[in-house]
C-alpha positions, 0 to 999 in steps of 0.5 A, spaced: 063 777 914 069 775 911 066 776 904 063 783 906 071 785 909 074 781 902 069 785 899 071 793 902 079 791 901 077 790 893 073 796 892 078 800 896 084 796 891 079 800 885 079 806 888 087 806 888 088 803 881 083 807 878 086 813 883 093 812 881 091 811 873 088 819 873 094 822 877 099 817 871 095 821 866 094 827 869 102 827 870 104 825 862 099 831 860 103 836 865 110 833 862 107 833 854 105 841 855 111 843 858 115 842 852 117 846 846 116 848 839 121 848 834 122 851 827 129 849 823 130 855 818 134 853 812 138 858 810 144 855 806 142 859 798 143 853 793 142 847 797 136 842 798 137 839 804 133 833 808 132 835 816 132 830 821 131 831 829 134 826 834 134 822 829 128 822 826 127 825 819 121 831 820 122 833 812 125 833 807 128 837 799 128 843 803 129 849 799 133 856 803 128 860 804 124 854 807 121 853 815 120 847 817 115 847 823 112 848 827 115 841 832 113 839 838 118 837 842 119 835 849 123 840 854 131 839 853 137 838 848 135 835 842 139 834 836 138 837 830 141 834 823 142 837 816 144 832 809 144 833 802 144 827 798 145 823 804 151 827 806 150 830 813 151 838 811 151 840 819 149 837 826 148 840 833 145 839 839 140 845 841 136 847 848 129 848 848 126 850 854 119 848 857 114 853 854 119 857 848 119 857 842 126 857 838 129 858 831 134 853 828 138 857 823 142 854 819 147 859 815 154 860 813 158 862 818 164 868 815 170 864 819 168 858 816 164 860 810 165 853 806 162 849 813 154 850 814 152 852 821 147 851 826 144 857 831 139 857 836 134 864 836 129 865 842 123 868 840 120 873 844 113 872 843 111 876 848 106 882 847 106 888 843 103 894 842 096 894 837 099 897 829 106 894 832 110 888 831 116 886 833 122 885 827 128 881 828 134 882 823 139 876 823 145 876 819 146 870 815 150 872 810 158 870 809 161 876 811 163 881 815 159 885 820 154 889 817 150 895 818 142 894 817 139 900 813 132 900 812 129 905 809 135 908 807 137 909 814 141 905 818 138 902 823 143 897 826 150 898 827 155 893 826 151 886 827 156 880 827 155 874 821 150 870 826 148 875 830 139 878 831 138 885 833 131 886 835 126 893 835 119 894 835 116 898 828 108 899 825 107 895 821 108 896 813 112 894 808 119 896 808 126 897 804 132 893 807 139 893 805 145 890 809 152 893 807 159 892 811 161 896 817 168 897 814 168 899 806 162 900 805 161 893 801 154 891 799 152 885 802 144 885 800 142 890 796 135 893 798 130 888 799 122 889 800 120 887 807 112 887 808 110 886 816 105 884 819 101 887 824 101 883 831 106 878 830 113 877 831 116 877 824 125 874 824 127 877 817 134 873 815 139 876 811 142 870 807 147 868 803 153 864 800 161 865 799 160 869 791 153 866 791 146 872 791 144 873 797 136 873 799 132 874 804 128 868 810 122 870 813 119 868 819 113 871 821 109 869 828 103 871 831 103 876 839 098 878 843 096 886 841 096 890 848 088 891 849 085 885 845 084 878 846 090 872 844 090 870 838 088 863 835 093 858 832 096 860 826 100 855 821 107 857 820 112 854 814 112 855 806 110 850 802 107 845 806 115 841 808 113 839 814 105 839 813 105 832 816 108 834 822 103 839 825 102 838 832 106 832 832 110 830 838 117 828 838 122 826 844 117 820 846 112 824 848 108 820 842 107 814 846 104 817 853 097 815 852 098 807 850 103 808 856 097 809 860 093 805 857 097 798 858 098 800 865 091 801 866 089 795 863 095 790 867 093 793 873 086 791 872 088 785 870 092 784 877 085 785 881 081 780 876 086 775 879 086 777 886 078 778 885 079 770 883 083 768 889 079 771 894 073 769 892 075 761 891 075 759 898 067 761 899 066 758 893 068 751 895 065 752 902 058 753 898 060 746 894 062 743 901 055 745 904 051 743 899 
């Protein structure tokens, strides 16, 4: 009788450890998909620079006008770093909110133009209409506000250095021009900008004091109003941070062995409980005998 009851207490030990072991799991996926994704724009004309999160180098030699990313990153503050030739460039710290997807551009600031900066730009990833996409204009270049022209119109007015506005448009392929709200300067002589259908494209003007300025393109997928979301997409240019593709930063790497060694100490500590209620049988056995 106190075997069969030693018996009911072990197997009710298992039910638990085993229990305990599914809800850990359960609870460190639910925290790895509540993270983020990031993409660190480089966006400083002229310099090649290596990209570090929380310490952590994720790329390097990246040229302007490059993506690095997509990175998975816990929910939270994270610190972004930018050197070239082992001199740090930049540093800030950035939010990424549970579920978003955030752009980290680097760029000349019009204040400060010798100092690079760093900007956290949301992304509105959510729906639009079929033939449309959501475009971005953010203004990256050392200089005054700007004026937006596409097509030869303007579009958007007096858009500070560092500032996005936003707009649905159809697809196609566009003229974009960027001169100063006061004088009329040209900050970026007319560029063509070809768009996507469905997706969510961030067009940067970027550029350096009395350097050439240029054009960074991101371009995210959406969901189409009346179709089906569509499948992952691969983002960046030139393969930087190909490597890098869904994988986890922040710690959340490490869960699943976690879970593991848990596991198996807990196991481990029923073997020996297993042992320990058992011996006193065994010798009562031998007694008999």
């Amino acid at each position: 009788m106190k075997l069969s009851r030693r018996s009911r207490v072990l197997g009710g030990l298992v039910a638990l450890l085993l229990s305990g072991g599914l809800v850990l799991s359960s609870a460190l996926a639910a925290s790895a998909a509540s993270g983020g994704t990031l993409y660190v724009l480089q966006g400083l004309p002229g310099a090649s620079t290596d990209v570090s999160v929380d310490g952590e180098s994720v790329a390097t030699a990246v040229a302007a006008t490059s993506v690095v990313g997509p990175l998975r990153v816990a929910a939270g503050r994270h610190v972004i770093d930018l050197a070239s030739k082992g001199t740090r460039l930049v540093r800030a710290r950035v939010s990424v909110p549970a579920g978003a997807s955030v752009d980290v551009l680097a760029y000349y600031a019009a204040e400060t133009p010798a100092t690079p900066r760093l900007v956290a730009l949301p992304n509105d990833l959510s729906r639009v209409g079929p033939g449309k996409t959501r475009l971005v204009v953010t203004h990256g270049i050392a200089g005054p506000p700007a004026d937006i022209l596409v097509n030869g119109k303007i579009l958007f007015r007096s858009v500070a250095n560092g500032e996005s506005v936003s707009v649905l448009v159809p697809a196609g392929t566009y003229s974009v021009t960027a001169v100063a709200t006061i004088g009329g300067q040209t900050l970026l002589p007319p560029a063509r900008l070809t768009i996507k259908a469905g997706t969510f494209t961030r067009a940067i003007a970027i550029g350096a004091p009395k350097g050439t300025p240029g054009v960074l393109v991101h371009a995210l997928p959406v969901p189409v109003t009346g179709a089906g979301r569509p499948s992952a997409v691969h983002t960046g240019s030139g393969g930087q941070a190909a490597a890098l593709f869904g994988r986890a930063l922040g710690g959340l790497a490490g869960q699943p062995r976690l879970v593991y060694a848990l596991l198996s100490v807990a196991f481990l500590g029923l073997a020996v409980v297993f042992a320990a209620s058992t011996r006193p049988a065994f010798w009562a056995s031998r007694h008999a005998r």
